[in-house]
C-alpha positions as CSV (number, residue, x, y, z in Angstrom):
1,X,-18.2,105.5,66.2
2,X,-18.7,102.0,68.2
3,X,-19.1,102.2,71.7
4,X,-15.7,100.1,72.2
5,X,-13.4,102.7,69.9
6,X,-14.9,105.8,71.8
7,X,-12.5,107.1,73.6
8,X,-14.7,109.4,75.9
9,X,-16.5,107.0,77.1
10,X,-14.4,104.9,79.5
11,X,-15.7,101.1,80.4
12,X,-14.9,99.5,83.6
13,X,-13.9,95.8,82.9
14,X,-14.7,93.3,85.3
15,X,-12.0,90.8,87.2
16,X,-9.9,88.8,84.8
17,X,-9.4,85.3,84.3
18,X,-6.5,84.8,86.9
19,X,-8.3,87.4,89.5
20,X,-11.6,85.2,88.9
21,X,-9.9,82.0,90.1
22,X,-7.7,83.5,92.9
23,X,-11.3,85.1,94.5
24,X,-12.7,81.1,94.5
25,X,-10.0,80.1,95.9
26,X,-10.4,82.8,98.8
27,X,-14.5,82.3,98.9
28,X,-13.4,78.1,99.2
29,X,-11.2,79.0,101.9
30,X,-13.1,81.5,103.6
31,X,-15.4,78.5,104.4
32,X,-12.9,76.9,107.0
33,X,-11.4,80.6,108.7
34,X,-13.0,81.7,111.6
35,X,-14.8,85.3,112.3
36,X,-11.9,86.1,114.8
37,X,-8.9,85.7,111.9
38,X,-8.0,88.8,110.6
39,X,-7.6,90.3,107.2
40,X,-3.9,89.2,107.1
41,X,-4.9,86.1,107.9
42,X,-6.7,84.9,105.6
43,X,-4.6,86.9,102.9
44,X,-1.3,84.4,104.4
45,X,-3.4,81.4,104.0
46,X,-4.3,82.5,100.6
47,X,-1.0,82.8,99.7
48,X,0.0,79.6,100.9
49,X,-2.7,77.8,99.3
50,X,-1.9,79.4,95.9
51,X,1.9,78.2,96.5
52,X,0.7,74.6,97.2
53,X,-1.0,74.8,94.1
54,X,2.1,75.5,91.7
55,X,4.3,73.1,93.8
56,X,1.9,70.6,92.6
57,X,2.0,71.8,88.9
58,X,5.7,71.6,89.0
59,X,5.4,68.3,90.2
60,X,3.2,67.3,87.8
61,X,5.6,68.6,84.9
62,X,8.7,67.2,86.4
63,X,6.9,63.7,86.0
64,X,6.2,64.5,82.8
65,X,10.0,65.4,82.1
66,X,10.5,62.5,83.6
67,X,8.3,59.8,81.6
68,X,9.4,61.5,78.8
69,X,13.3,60.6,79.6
70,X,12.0,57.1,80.6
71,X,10.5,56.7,77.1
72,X,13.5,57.9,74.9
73,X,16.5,57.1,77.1
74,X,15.3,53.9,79.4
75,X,14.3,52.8,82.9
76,X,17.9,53.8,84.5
77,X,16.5,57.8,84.7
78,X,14.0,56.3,87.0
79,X,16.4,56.1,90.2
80,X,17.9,52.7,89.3
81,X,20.9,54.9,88.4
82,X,22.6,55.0,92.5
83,X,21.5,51.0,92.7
84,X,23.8,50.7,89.9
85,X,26.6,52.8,91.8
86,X,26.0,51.0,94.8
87,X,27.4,47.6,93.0
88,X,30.1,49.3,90.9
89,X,31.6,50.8,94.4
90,X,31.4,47.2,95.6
91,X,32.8,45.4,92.3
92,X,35.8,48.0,92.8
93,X,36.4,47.1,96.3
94,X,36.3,43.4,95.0
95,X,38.8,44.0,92.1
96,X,41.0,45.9,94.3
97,X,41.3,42.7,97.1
98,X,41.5,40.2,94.8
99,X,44.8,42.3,93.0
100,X,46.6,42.3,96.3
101,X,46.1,38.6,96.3
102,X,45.9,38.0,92.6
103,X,47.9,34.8,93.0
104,X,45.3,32.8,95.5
105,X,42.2,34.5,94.4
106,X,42.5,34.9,90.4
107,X,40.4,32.9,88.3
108,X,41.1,30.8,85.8
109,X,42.0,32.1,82.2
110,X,42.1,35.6,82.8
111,X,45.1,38.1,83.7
112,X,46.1,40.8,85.8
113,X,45.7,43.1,82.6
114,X,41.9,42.5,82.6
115,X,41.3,42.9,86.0
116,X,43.3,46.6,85.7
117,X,41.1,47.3,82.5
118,X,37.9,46.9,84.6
119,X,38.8,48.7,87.6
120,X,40.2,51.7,85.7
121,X,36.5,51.9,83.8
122,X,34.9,51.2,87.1
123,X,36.7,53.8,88.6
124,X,36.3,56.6,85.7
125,X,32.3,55.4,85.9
126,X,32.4,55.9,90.4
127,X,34.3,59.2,90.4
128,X,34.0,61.0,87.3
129,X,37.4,60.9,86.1
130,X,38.7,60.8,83.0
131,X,40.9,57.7,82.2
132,X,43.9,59.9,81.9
133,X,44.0,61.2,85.3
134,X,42.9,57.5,86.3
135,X,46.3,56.1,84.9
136,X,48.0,58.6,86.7
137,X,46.8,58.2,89.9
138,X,47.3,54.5,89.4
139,X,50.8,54.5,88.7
140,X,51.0,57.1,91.9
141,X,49.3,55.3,94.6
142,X,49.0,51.1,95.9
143,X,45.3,50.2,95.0
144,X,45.1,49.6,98.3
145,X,45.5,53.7,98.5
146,X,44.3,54.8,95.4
147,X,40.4,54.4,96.7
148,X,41.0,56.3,100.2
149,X,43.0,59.4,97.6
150,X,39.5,59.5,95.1
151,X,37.4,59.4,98.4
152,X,39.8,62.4,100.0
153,X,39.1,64.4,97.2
154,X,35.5,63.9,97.5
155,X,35.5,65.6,101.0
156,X,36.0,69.7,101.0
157,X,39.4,70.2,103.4
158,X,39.2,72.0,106.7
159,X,38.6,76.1,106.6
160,X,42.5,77.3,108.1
161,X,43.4,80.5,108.8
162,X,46.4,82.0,109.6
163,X,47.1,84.8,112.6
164,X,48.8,88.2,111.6
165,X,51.4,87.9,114.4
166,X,51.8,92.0,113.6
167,X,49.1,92.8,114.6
168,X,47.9,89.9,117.4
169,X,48.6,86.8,118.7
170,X,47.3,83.9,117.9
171,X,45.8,83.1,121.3
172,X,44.1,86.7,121.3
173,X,43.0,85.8,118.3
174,X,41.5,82.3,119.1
175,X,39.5,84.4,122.1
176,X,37.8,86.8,120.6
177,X,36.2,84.3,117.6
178,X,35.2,81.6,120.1
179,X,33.3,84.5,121.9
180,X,32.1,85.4,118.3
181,X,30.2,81.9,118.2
182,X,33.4,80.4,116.4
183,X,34.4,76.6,116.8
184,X,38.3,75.9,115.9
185,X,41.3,74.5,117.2
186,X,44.8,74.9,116.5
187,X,46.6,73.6,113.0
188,X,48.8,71.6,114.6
189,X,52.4,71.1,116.2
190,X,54.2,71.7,113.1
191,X,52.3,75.7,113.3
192,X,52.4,77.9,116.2
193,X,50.2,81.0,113.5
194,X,47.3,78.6,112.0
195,X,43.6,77.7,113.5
196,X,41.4,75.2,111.9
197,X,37.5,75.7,112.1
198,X,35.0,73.6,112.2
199,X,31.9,75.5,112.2
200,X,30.9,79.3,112.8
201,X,27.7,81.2,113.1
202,X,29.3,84.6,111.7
203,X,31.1,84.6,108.1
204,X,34.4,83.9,108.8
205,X,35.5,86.2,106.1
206,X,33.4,89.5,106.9
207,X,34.1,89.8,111.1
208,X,35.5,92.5,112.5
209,X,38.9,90.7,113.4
210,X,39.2,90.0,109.6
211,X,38.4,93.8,108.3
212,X,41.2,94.7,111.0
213,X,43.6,92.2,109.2
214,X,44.2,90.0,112.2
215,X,44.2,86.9,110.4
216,X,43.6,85.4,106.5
217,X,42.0,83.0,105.3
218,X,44.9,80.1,104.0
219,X,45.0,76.6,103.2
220,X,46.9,74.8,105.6
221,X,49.5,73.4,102.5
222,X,50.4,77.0,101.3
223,X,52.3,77.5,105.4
224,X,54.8,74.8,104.1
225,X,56.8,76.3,101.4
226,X,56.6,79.5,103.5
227,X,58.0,77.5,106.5
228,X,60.6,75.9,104.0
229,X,61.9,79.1,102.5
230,X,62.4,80.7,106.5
231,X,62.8,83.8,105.4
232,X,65.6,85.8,108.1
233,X,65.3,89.7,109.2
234,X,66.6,92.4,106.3
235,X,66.9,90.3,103.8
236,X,65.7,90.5,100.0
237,X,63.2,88.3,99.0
238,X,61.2,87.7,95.9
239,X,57.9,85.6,95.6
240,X,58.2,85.6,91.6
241,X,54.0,84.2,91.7
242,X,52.5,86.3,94.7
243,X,48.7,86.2,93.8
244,X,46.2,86.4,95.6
245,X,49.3,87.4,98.6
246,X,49.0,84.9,101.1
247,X,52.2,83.9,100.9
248,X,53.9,87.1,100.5
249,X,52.0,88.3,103.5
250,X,53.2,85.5,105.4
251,X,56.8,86.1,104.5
252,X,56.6,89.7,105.7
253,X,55.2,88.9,108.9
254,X,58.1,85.8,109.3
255,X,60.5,89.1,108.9
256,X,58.7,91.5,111.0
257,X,58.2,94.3,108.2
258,X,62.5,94.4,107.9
259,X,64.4,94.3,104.3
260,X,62.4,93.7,101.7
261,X,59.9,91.5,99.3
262,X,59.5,91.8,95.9
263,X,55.6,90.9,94.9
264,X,55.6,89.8,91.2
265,X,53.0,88.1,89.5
266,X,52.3,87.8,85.6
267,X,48.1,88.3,85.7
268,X,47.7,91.8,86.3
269,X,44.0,91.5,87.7
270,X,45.0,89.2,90.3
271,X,47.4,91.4,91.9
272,X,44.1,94.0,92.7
273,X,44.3,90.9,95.5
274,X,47.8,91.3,96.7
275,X,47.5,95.0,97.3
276,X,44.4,94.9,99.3
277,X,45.6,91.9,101.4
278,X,49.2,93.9,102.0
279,X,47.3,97.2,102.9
280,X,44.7,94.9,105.4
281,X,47.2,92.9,107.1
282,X,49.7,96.2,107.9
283,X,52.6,94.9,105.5
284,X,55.2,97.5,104.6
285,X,57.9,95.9,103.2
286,X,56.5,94.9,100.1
287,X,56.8,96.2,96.0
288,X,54.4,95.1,94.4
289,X,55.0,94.0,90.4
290,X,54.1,92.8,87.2
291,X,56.2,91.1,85.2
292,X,56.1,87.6,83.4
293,X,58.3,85.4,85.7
294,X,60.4,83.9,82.9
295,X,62.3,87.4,81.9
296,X,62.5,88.4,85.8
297,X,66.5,87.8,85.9
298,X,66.3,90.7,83.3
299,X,64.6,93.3,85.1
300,X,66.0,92.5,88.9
301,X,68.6,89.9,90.3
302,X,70.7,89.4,93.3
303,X,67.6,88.1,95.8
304,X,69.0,86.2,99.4
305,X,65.7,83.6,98.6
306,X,63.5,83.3,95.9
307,X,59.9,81.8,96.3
308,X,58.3,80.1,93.5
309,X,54.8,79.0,93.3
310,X,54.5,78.1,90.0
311,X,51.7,77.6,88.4
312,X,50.4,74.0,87.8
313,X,47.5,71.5,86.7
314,X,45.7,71.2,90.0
315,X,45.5,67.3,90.4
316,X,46.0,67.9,94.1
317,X,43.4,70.7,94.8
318,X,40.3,68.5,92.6
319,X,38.4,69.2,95.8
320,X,38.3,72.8,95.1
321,X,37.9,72.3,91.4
322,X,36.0,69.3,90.9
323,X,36.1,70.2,87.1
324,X,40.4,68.8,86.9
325,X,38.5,65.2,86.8
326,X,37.8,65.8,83.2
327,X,39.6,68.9,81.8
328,X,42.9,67.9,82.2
329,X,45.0,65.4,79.8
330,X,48.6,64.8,78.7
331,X,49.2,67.8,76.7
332,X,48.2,69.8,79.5
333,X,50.4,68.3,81.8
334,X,53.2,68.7,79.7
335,X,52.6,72.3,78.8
336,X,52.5,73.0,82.4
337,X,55.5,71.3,83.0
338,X,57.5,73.3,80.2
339,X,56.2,76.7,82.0
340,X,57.8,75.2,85.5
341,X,61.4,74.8,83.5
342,X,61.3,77.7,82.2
343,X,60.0,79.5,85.9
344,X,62.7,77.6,87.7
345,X,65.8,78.2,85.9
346,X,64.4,82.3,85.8
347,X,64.2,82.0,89.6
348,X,67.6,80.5,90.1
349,X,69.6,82.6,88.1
350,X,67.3,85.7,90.4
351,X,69.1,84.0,93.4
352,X,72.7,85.7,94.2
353,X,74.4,82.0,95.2
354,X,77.1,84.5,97.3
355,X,73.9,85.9,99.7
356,X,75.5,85.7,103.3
357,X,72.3,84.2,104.9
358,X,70.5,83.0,101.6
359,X,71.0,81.7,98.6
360,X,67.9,79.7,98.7
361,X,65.2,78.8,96.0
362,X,61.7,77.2,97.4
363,X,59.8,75.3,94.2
364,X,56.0,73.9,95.1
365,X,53.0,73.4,93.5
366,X,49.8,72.1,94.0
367,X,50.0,69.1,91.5
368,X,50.6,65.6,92.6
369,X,52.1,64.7,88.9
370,X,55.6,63.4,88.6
371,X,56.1,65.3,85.5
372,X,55.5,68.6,87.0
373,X,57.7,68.2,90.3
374,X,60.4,65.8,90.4
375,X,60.9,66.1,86.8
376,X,61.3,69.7,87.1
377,X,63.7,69.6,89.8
378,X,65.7,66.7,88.1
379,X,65.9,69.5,85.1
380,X,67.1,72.5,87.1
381,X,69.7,70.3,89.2
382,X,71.3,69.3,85.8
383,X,71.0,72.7,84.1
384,X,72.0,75.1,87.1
385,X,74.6,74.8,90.0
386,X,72.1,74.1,92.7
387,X,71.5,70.9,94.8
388,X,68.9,70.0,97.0
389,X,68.8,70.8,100.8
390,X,66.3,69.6,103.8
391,X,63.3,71.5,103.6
392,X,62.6,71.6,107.5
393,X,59.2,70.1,107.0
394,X,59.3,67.1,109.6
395,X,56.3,65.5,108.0
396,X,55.3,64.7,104.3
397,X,56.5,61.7,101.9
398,X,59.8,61.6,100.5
399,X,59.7,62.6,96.6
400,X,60.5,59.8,93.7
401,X,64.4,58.7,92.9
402,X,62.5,56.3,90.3
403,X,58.9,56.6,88.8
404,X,58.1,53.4,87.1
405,X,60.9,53.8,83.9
406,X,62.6,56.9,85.2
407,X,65.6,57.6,87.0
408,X,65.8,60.9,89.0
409,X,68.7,62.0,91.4
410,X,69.3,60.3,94.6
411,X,68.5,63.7,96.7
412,X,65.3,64.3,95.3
413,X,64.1,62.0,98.4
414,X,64.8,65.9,100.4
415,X,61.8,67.1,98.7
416,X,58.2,67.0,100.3
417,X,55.0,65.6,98.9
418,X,51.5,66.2,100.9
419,X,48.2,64.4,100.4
420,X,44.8,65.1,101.4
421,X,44.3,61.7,102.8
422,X,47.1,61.0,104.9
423,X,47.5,64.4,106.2
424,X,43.8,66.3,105.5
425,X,45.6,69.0,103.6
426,X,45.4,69.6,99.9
427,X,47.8,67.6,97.7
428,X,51.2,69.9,97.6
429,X,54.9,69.3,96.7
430,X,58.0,71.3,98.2
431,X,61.3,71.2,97.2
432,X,64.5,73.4,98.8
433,X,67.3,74.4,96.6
434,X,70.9,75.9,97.4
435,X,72.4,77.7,94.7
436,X,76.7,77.2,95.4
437,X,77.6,79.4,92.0
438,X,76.5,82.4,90.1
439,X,78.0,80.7,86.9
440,X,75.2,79.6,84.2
441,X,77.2,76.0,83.4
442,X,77.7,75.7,79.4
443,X,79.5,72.6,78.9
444,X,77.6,69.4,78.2
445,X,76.3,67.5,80.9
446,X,78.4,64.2,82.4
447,X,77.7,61.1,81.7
448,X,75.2,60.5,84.6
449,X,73.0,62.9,82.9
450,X,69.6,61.6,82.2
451,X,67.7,62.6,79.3
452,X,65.6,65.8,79.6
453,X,62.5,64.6,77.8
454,X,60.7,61.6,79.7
455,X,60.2,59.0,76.3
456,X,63.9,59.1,76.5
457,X,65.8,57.6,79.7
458,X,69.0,56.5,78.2
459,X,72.2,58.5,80.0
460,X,74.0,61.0,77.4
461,X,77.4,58.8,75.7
462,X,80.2,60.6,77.1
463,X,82.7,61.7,74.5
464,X,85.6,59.2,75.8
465,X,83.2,56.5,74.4
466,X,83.2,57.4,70.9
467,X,86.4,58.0,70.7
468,X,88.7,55.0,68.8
469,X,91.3,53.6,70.9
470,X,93.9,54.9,68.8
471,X,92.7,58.8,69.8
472,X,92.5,58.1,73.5
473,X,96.6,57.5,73.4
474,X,96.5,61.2,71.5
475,X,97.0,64.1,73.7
476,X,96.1,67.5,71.9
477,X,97.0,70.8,73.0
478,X,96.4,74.1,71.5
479,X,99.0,76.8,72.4
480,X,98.0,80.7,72.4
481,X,99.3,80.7,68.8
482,X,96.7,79.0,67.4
483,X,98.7,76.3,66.2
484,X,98.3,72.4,67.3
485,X,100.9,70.0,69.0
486,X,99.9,66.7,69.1
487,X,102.2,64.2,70.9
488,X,102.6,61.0,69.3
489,X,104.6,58.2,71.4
490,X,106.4,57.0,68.4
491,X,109.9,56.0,69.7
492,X,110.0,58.4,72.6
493,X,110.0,61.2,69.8
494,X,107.7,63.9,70.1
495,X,105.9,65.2,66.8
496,X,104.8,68.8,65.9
497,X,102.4,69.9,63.3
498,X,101.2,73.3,62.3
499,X,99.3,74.4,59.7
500,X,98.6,77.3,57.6
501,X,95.3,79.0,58.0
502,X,93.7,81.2,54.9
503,X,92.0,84.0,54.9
504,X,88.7,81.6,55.0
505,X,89.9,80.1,58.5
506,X,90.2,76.8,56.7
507,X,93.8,74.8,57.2
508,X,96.5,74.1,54.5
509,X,98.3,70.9,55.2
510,X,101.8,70.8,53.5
511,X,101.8,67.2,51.8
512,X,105.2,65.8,51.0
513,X,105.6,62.3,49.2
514,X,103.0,59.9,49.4
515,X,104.2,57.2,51.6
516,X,102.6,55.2,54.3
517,X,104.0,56.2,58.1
518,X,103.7,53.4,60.5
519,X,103.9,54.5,63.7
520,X,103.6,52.5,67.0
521,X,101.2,53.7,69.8
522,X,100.5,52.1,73.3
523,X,101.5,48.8,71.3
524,X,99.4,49.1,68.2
525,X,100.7,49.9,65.3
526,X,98.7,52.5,63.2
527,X,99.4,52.9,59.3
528,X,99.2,56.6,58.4
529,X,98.0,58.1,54.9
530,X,100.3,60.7,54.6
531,X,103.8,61.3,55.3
532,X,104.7,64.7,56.1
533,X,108.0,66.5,55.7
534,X,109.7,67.0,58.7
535,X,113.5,68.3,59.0
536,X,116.5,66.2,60.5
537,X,115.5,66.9,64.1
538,X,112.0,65.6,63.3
539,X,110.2,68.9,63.4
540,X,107.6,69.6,60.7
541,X,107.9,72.4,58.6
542,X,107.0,75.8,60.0
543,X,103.9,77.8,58.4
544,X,102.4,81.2,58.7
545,X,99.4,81.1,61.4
546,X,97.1,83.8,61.0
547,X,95.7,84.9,64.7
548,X,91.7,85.3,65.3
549,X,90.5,83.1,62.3
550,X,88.9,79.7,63.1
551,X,91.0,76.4,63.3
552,X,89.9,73.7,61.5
553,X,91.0,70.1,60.0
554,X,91.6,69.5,57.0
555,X,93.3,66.2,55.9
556,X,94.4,65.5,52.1
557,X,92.4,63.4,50.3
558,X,93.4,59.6,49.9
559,X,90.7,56.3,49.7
560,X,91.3,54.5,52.5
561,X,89.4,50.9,53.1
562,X,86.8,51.0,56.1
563,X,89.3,49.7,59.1
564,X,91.6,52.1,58.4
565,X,88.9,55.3,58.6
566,X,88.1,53.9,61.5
567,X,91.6,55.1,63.2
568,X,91.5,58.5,61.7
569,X,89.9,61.8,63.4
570,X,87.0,63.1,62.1
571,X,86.1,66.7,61.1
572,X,83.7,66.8,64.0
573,X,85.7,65.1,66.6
574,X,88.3,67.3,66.1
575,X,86.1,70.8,66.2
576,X,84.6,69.5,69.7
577,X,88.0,68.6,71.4
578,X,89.7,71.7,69.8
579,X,87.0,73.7,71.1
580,X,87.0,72.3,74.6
581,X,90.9,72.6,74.8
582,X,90.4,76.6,74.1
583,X,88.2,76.7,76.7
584,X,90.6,75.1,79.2
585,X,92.9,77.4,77.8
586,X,91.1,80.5,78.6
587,X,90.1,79.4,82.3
């Protein structure tokens, strides 16, 4: 057996290859230490030494990296990149004058449409947008605001927090984190419960004050529709998208722990939130749920006021989420804005309209998209018995009555939109709605309906405008019998028919002789097809009506040229306004 496969005979080795070159580099350095340093000493400077040296490799293979990127991709990776920036920020600020003066300052032989075209690539190149959120914002803002918005969303908002008023005040509160080494002020006039801080040398979110649940951290934009709702002492309340309870929190303390809130959310996993912030701030009014917002009137009604947060794209948060520049697009903002129909139609019919101190629905979101706020609004106000009320807020822009080809109604300027650059908060929008009926409307909308879908603005054509001008002189009534008078003004005579309905609900029509009936109307005269029989004192003949079947028209068959079909009563016609005179009827 070799002497390196014996197992009893055990070889020390010697110092490998790495230990070899760290003991030169402590004999090199060994040279320049002192005999006073100490072990430790010289075992730190080592250590540094050693750390200088792969700082150096690292270097070395980063310019590598780098050469490498030069060769394959060009000379921009080389730092010529923010030089580059530097003039596309200025050739923005250029395009941007030059279209509030277009007329002095426009060149020769080129539009406004190429200008627009360059500062919209300009400004998807400066800010990392994608051009769909680019067009939006566009259409939203002036140009001369549209820059001072991209840089607002650049810049992180303000740390707020908001004082548990049951469990301090807010001026206790304000004491004992100054003394913690904490720098804020108040919110503002419009809050007496929020602090802003600017800079702390404890976590904000681990000192003692917070564990005790004397404050929570809050965007200053989620106090408004809070502040909107006002929430009154023993009422019922329901905050149909509670997560992560900031909010709901701040409605109980408004109430003082009386009545109670109804926590609902549809993400299960997010509620783990609103239960620890309910327990930590001392809240005791509040059931906690889970249940997807749209089937909520099924499971519990009758609330005094109805929060609703509803979930949205996020264009007014991008400083939170920087990743909204480039993930959202049309189809998203559409979906979104189907969900918010759907939520706020579920949260109106949760409000009981005959509450003696409610009856109120708060809508927000944190999206700065027409489509998602006005559009919503505009939807429920034409599908619900609601209208829109002051929302309290004594600052904030007025909402859109008109958004480039759309037409919204006139008290949509009540509702509240917020911006991070004109008021340092995150972009928000709050509307206040007061229900005045518990009835879900059925009948068709009137005429100054828009349409609900946004390709289509066209009002809705109101049923008095199809009709001919021969029906509008024609008054139809349907008695409880089922059977049809229609009043023709033919010589101050008044004419009856009925008609004979068979056992498949359809209508018999007794036909006598085939002669033309001219009859005069509101001075036209109006050839009939048919002549019926009718007895000496100009009554038609009576026939067997058959109760609970469906009434429908049936005329006999004759050709008739085009201008005189044009007189007669369709199929259809006739089904609506028989169907909307049994409804009368029945109210």
């Amino acid at each position: 057996m070799g002497r390196k496969l014996d197992p009893s005979k055990k070889l020390k080795k010697g110092p490998g290859k790495k230990a070899r070159k760290q003991q030169g580099a402590e004999t090199e350095l060994a040279k320049f230490i002192t005999d006073e340093d100490t072990g430790s000493k010289r075992l730190s400077i080592s250590v540094k030494f050693l750390s200088f040296k792969a700082a150096n490799m690292q270097k070395k293979f980063f310019d590598f990296l780098q050469t490498i990127k030069t060769y394959f991709f060009g000379p921009h990776f080389l730092g010529l990149l923010p030089l580059d920036l530097k003039a596309i920020y200025q050739r923005i600020k250029d395009n941007i004058d030059l279209l509030c003066n277009f007329s002095t300052k426009r060149e020769e032989g080129k539009d406004r449409a190429d200008y627009i075209s360059l500062l919209k690539k300009d400004l998807c190149t400066y800010y990392s947008y994608n051009e769909f959120l680019i067009e939006k914002f566009m259409d939203l803002f002036p140009l001369s605001e549209l820059v001072d918005f991209l840089e607002a969303n650049e810049i992180h908002r303000p740390v707020t927090i908001r004082t548990n008023t049951l469990k301090t005040r807010r001026r206790d509160l304000a004491q004992a984190l100054i003394n913690r080494g904490v720098n804020l002020d108040p919110l503002g006039k419009w809050s007496k419960v929020g602090l802003v801080i600017y800079d702390s040398s404890v976590p904000v979110g681990a000192t003692p004050e917070y564990l005790a649940g004397h404050y929570m951290l809050q965007g200053a934009s989620s106090f408004l529709p809070v502040m909107a709702l006002s929430p009154q002492e023993g009422e019922l309340v329901l905050d149909m998208s509670s997560a992560p309870g900031g909010k709901t929190t701040y409605i109980a303390q408004l109430m003082r722990n009386t009545g109670v809130i109804v926590a609902n959310d549809a993400n299960a996993e997010r509620l783990k939130s609103v239960v620890g912030n309910i327990h930590r701030l001392g809240v005791t009014n509040t059931v906690v749920c889970n249940y997807d917002g749209r089937e909520f009137p099924k499971v519990m009604g009758g609330f005094d006021r109805v929060l609703l947060d509803a979930p949205c794209s996020g264009t007014g948060v991008i400083a939170k989420d920087p990743a909204v520049k480039t993930s959202k697009d049309e189809v998203d903002i559409n979906r979104c804005a189907h969900l918010q129909k759907e939520l706020i139609l579920s949260a109106i019919d949760s409000v009981n309209a005959d509450s003696p101190s409610g009856g109120y629905l708060v809508y927000c979101t944190c999206s700065i998209t027409v489509e998602e706020n006005e559009w919503v609004v505009d939807y429920a106000l034409k599908k619900r018995n609601v209208k829109l009320v002051p929302t309290g807020l004594d600052f904030g822009k007025e909402g859109f009555t008109n958004f480039k080809k759309f037409r919204f109604h006139p008290t949509l300027r009540l509702t509240r939109r917020f911006y991070p650059h004109s008021h340092n908060m995150d972009g928000f929008f709050v509307a206040k709605l007061k229900k005045f009926s518990n009835i879900i409307p059925t009948a068709p909308p009137g005429n100054d309906e828009k349409a609900e879908a946004p390709e289509t603005t066209a009002a809705t054509e109101a049923p008095e405008e199809k009709r001919s001008k021969s029906d509008k002189t024609k008054k139809t009534v349907l008695n409880k019998a089922g059977s049809l008078k229609q009043e023709n003004k033919a010589n101050g005579t008044v004419v009856t028919k009925k008609a004979n309905i068979n056992s498949q609900g359809k209508k018999e029509l007794h036909t006598g002789s085939k002669k033309a009936k001219v009859a005069k109307m509101d001075g036209e005269t109006v050839k009939g097809t048919e002549a019926r029989k009718t007895t000496d004192d100009g009554k038609a003949s009576k026939a067997d009506t058959k109760e609970g079947t469906r009434f429908e028209k049936k005329q006999a068959k004759k050709r008739k040229t085009p201008m005189k079909a044009k007189n007669r009563m369709g199929k259809n016609k006739f089904n609506k306004l028989k169907h909307m005179l049994q409804k009368q009827n029945a109210e």
